[in-house]
N, C-alpha and C positions, 0 to 999 in steps of 0.2 A: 504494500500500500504506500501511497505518496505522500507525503507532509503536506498540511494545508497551513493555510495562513494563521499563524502565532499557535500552530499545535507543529514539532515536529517528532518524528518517528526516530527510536533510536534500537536500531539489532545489531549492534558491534558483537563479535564473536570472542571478544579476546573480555568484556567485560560481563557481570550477572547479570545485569538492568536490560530486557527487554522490555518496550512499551511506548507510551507516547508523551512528551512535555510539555505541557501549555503556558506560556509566555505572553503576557500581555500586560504594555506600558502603559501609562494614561497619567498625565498633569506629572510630569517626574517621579512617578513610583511604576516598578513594577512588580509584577504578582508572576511568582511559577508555582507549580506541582507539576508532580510525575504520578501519572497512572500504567501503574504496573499490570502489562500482561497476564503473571500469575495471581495477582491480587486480584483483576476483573475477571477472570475466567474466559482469556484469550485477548487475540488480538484487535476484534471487531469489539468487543464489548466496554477495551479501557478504551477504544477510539470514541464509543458512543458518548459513556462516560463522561470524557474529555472532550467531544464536544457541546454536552451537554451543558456541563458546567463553565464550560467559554462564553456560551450565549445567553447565562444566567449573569456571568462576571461583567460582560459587557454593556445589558439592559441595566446592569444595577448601577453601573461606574457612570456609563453616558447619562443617565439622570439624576447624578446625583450632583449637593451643592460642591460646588469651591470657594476657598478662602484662598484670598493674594493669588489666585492659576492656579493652587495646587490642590489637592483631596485634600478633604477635612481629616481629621483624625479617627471619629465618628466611621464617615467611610472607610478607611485602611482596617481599621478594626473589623468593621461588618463583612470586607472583603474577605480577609486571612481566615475571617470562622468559614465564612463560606465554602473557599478552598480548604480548609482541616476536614469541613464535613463531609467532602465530595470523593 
């Protein structure tokens, strides 16, 4: 499968970590996790997963306020629990 925009795929042979890592910047923060292949129960499910929780990270970020251009604090918080929950 091929990487899509701020998820990419990683199957290096010489490392453990097969799976996908979702990346995404917004007002000078950014947010990753890694969803693990064996943790989602293959390779389609951490991709669902992962992109699932990119379009929940994104509707949350793009509406949400800013102070001075950058995420409140409030936000960075609510993000991070989002990503631990996912």
């Amino acid at each position: 499968m091929k990487s899509k925009k701020n998820l990419t795929r990683f199957t290096y042979e010489t490392t453990a970590f097969q799976g996908w890592r979702l990346s995404l910047s917004r007002a000078g923060t950014t947010f990753t996790k890694y969803f693990s292949d064996k943790k989602y129960g293959g390779e389609r499910k951490a991709l669902k997963a992962a992109d699932t929780t990119l379009k929940d990270l994104r509707e949350m970020l793009d509406s949400s306020r800013k102070v001075n251009g950058k995420l409140s604090k409030t936000t960075i918080t609510k993000a991070q629990k989002m990503l631990k929950a996912a």
